[in-house]
N, C-alpha and C positions, 0 to 999 in steps of 0.2 A: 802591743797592737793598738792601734787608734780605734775612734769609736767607730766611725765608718766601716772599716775591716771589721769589725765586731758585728755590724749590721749586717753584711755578707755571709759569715760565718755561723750565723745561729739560725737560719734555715735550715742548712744540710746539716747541722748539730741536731735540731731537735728532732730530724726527719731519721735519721740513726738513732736515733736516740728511739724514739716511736718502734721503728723495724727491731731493734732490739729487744725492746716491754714485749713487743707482740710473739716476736719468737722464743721470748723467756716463758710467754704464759705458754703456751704451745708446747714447750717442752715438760711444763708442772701439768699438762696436763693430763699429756701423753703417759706421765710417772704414776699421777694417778690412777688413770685407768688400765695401767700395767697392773699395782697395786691391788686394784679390782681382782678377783677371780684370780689370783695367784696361788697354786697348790703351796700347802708346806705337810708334812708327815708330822705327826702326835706322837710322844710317849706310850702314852696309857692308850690300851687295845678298847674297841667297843664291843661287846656283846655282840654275838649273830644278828644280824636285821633280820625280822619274823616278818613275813607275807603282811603286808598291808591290806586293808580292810578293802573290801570289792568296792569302786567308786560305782555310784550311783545316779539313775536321772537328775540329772541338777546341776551334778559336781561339775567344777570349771577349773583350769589353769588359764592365765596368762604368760604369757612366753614373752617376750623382748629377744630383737636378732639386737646385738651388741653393736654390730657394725650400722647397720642404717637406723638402730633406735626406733623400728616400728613395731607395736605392739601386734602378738597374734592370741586369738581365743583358742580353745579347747574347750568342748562341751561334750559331756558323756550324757548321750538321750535316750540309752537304752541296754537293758543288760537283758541275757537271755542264759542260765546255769555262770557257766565262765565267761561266753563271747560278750563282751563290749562294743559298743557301738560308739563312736564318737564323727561328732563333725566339728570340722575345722570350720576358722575364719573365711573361708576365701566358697564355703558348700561342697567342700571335699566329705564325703563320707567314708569312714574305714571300722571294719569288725577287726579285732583283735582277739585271740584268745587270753586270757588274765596273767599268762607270764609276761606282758605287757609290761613296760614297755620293749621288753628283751626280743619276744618271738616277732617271727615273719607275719605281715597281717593277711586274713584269709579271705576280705572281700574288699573292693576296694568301689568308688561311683564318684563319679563329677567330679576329681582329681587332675593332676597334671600329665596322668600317665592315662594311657587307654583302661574303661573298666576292664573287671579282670577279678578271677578267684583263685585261690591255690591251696594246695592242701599241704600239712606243717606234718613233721613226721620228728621225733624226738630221737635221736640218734644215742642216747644213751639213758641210763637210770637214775641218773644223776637227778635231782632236785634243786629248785631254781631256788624256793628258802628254805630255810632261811640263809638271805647272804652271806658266805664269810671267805679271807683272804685264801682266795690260792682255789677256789673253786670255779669248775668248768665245765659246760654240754655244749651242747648243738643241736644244730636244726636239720632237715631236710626238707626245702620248698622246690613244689611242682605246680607250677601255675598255667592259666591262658585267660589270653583279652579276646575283648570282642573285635581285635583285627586277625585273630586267626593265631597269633604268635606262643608260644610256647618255651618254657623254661625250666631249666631243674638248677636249685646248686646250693651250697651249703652255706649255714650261718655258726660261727664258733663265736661263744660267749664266755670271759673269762672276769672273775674279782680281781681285779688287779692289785686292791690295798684300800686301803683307809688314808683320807686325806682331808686335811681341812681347808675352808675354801671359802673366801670373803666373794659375795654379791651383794647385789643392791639389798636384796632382802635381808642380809644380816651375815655373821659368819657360822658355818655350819661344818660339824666334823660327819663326813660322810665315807661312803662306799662306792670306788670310783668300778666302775661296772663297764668294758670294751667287748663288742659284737661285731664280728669283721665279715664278712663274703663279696661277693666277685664285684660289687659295683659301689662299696660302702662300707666306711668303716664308723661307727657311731661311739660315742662315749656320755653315760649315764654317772651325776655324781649325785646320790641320792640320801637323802637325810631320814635315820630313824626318829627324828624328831619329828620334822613336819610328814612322813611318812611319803615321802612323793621326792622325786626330784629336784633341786634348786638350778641345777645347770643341765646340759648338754651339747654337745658337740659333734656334726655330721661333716664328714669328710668324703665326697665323690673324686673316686679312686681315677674316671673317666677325664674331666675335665680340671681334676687338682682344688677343687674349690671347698672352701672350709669354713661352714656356718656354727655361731654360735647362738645360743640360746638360753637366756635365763628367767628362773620362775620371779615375778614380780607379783604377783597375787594369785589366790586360790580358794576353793570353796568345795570341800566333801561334806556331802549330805548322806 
């Protein structure tokens, strides 16, 4: 090839050349973040996880949605016997009662959904800790908002297994924890190390859409 033809030739050369680097890192990347948050199952079993300590005014999570990389707060501003009080990032406030974050919440304000309170009914004797594989209750929620609307239906909560599981935070052998009912299926993988969740994942059964979420910083007081 002459040098001319050469000069023609190494435009479209480097410009592939380019699309190539760029789809190769693209694809290291994608590997990595598959990587990320990849379950694998352990040998060695963990001990029951024992009820964690009631969070208190102060206590905070930070959450990360994986997909758009935006941070959300969690602030616990108030506790009353069991019920918990937390507000979200966005002035969402919600009471929970302390099987939290498993159970249905019982007051909800300034949220996405119309306020609204409901009352949680424990459908069996079952005991939420301490966690261990293969243990399972449920709920029964009766609710109404302030548009008049009304609801009853059930939440089943099951230990699915012990999993370990790399995030940003680190890698952590947890207790992957599934709550399913009519509009939502949730999943808790919650570490007796840092005594709190590192991951979670909400699936809307309605629209098919499937959030993730991971703890990136924390503070129990």
């Amino acid at each position: 090839m002459n040098k001319a033809a050469r000069l023609l030739v190494s435009p479209a050369v480097i410009a592939l050349l380019a699309l190539t680097g760029c789809q190769s890192q693209k694809v290291e990347k994608m590997a990595d973040e598959m990587q990320i948050r990849k379950e694998t199952t352990f040998a060695d079993p963990m001990p029951p996880m024992e009820e964690p300590p009631i969070w208190t005014d102060g206590s905070s999570n930070v959450f990360q949605n994986i997909s758009s990389k935006v941070n959300y707060e969690t602030k616990y501003i108030a506790r009353d016997g069991k019920l918990v009080t937390q507000k979200e990032h966005d002035g969402c406030i919600v009471v929970h009662d302390y099987a939290m974050p498993f159970s249905p919440a019982v007051k909800w304000k300034n949220c996405r959904d119309p306020d609204g309170v409901s009352t949680n009914y424990k459908l069996d004797d079952t005991e939420v800790w301490p966690l261990e594989t293969g243990k399972h209750w449920s709920y029964r929620q009766a609710g109404t908002n302030v548009e008049g609307q009304s609801w009853a239906y059930i939440r089943d909560c099951a230990v699915e297994g012990q999993v370990r599981i790399t995030t940003l935070l680190g890698t952590f052998d947890t207790f992957r924890v599934a709550c399913s009912d009519q509009l939502k299926t949730r999943v808790w993988f919650l570490s007796p190390v840092l005594q709190a969740p590192v991951l979670h994942t909400v699936f809307e059964k309605k629209t098919h859409r499937k959030y993730t979420f991971e703890t990136v910083s924390y503070r129990l007081n």
